[in-house]
N, C-alpha and C positions, 0 to 999 in steps of 0.2 A: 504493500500500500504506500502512494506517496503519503512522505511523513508531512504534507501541508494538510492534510486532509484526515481528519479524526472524526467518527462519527460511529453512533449505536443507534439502531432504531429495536423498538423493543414492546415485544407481544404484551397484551393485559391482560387477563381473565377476570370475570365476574364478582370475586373476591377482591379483588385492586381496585373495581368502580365502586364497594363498598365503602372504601374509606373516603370517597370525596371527592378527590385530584386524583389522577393517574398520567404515567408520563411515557410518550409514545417514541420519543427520539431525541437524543441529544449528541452535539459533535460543535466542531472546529474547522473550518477551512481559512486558509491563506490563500487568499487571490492574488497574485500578483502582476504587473503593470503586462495592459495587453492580452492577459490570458481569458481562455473563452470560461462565460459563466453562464448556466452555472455548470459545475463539472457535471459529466455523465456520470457518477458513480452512484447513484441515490435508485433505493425501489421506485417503478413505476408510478405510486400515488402522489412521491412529491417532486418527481419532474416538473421540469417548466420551459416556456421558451418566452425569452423574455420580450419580443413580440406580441406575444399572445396574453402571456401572465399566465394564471392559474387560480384556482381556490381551492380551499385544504376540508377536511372533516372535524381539524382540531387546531386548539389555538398554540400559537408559537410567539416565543419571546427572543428576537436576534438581539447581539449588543456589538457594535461597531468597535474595532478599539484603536485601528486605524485604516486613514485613507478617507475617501469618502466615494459617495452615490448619489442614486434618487430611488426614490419610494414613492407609489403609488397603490393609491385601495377603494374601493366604491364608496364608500362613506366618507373618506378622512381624504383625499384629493392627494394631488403631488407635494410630494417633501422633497427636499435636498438633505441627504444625511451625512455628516461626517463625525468623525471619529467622537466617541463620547456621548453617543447617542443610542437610546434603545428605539425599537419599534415593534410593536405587536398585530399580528395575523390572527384574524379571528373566524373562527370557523363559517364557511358558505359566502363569505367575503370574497369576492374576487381582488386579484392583488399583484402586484408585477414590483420586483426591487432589483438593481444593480450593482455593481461598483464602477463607477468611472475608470477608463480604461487608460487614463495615465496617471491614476494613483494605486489600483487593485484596492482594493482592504481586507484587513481579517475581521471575520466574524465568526462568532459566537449563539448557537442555537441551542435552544430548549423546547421539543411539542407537548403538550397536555391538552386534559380535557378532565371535565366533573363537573359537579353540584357547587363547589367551594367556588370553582372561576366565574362560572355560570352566575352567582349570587353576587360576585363583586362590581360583574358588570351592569349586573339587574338595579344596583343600590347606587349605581352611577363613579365607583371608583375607576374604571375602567372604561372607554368609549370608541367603538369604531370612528366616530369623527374624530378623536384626539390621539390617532394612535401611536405619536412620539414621543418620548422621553428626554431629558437634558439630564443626563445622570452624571456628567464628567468622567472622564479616566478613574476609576476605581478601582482596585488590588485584590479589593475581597467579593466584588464580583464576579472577578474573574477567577478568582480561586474557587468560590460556590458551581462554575461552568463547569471547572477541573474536575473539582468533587465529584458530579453529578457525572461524569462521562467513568471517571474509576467504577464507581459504586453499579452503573449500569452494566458495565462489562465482565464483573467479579458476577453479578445475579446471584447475591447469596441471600440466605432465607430473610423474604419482609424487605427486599430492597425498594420495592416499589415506595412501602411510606415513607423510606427517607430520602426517595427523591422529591417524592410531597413535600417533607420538610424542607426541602433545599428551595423548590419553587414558590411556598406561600414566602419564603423569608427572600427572594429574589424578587419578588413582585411586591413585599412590603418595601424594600429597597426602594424600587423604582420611585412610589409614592411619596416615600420620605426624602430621598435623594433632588428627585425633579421638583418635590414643592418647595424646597430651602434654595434648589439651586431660582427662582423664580424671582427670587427675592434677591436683589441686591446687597452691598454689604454692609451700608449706612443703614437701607430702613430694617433691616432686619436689627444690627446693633439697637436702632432706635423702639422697636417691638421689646426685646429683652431686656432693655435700659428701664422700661415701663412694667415689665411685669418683675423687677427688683424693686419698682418703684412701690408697689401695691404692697409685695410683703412686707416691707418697712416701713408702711404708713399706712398699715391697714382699715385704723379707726378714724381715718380724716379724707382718706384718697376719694378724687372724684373721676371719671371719664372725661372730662372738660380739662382737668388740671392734667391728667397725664397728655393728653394734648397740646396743650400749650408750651410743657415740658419736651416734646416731640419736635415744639416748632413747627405742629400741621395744623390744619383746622380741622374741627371739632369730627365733620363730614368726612371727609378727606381720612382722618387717623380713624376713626372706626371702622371704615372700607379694609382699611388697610391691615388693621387686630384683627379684624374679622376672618379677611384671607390667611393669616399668619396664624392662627391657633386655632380658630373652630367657634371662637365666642366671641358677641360682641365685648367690648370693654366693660360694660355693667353686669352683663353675665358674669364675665369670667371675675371682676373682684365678687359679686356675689358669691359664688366658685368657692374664691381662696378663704374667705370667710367662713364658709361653711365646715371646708376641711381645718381650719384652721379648732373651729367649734368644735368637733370631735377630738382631736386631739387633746384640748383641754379639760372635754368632758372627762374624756376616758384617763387622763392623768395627773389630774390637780382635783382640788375638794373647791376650787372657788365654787362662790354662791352663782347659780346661771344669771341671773339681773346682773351680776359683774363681768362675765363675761360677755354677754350681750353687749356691754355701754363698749369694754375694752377694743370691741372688734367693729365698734361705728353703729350698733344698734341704737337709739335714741330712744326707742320701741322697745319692749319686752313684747309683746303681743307680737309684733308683727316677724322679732328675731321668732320665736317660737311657727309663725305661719312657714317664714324662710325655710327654717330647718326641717319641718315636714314635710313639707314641699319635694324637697331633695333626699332625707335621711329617709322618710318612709313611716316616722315616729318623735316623738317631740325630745325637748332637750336632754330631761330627766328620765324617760324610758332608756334612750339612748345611754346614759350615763349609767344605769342599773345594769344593763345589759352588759355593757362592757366591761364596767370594774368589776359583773361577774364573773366574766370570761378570764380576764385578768387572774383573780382570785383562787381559780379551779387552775389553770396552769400553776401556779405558785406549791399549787397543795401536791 
């Protein structure tokens, strides 16, 4: 086999669709400058001619690491891809990708399919319109590709879940990876600058004042916490207030009306609606419970 070329494609049985994920094929190719793509060496279903393109049965995750291309897919339109860039193939998608023939690239493949992918995409983490990644040059990506191509080819008992495991934590990558890289390196310092801001001034902090402290307006920086954490600015100090409320419950004897005022409650009543809200149970069930809990480990 040329050694530019590393690849497993690999049977599933019914017992492997049980757990969720299962994974159909994984390898490596080195393209290099000029040379024809993609090689003939692949079974028949995932041939392609890049002309025509192709559609697969299951989804694929390439990751570029040098060189660059284009990518093209029914939903998600032409890309330009270069190095540092992931792209996803989703099944009944038709789809045509290359590498530019004066740079080649190597790329990096993984196929799957299940219930787990199936649901990330249904919850919108995932999207045939969005299907590129900005993940950068990363080490332990590539080492998870490596992983997964040994572990396929050893086939020892139960390999299938731990190529599962390989692919939810490559695909949480992506997520994590592409949404930080999104983010510049001023507003992201200025996001974090703010949520140091909050646990230090828990019982006075406002959304307006971490704003101001940002230097954005009011609109503007909420947009911005928003895409950067998952909460708006009021959410998320409510958030840090709550968890902060638990931990005091469950490890100090203060009276709850003191920890209320300590943590910006002005309100007893409404610290109490807060906390149900979220905990499920009010201050002092919460606190019974836990220094129960507490108590039985100790014994």
């Amino acid at each position: 086999m040329n050694t530019n070329f590393h690849r497993k494609y690999i049977t599933t049985n019914a017992t492997d669709h049980l757990w969720g994920l299962s994974i159909n094929s994984v390898g490596q190719q080195l393209i290099g400058m000029n040379e024809p793509y993609p090689p003939q060496l692949h079974p028949t279903r995932y041939l392609f001619n890049t002309e025509k393109g192709r559609t697969l049965n299951e989804y694929q995750l390439l990751y570029i690491t040098r060189g660059s291309g284009k990518f093209t897919s029914e939903h998600g339109g032409k890309w330009e891809i270069k190095e540092g860039q992931m792209f996803m193939l989703f099944p009944g998608e038709w789809h045509n990708y290359h590498p530019d023939p004066e740079t080649g690239w190597n790329e990096y493949w993984i196929g799957f399919e299940g219930d787990i992918i199936r649901h990330w995409v249904n919850t919108g983490f995932f999207s045939r319109e969005n299907p590129v990644y900005n993940v950068g040059l990363n080490e332990e990506i590539i080492s998870l590709y490596k992983r997964a191509r040994i572990i396929a080819e050893a086939q020892e008992a139960n390999y299938q879940q731990a190529l599962a495991g390989i692919v939810g934590y490559l695909l949480g990558m992506v997520v994590y990876l592409s949404r930080n890289l999104a983010f510049n390196s001023s507003v992201g310092s200025s996001i974090n600058t703010a949520k140091i801001a909050i646990y230090e001034n828990i019982s006075t902090i406002t959304p307006e004042a971490l704003a101001a402290m940002s230097c954005m307006s009011y609109s503007r920086f909420r947009k911005i916490f928003k895409e950067y954490t998952g909460f708006a600015p009021s959410q998320y100090i409510q958030q840090v207030r709550i968890n902060m409320a638990k931990e005091m419950l469950t490890n100090t004897h203060l009276p709850i009306k003191e920890i209320s005022v300590e943590l910006g409650y002005e309100n007893k009543d409404y610290f109490f609606t807060a906390f149900r809200k979220v905990a499920g149970m009010t201050p002092l069930q919460y606190r019974t419970f836990t220094q129960g809990l507490n108590q039985e480990q100790a014994l």
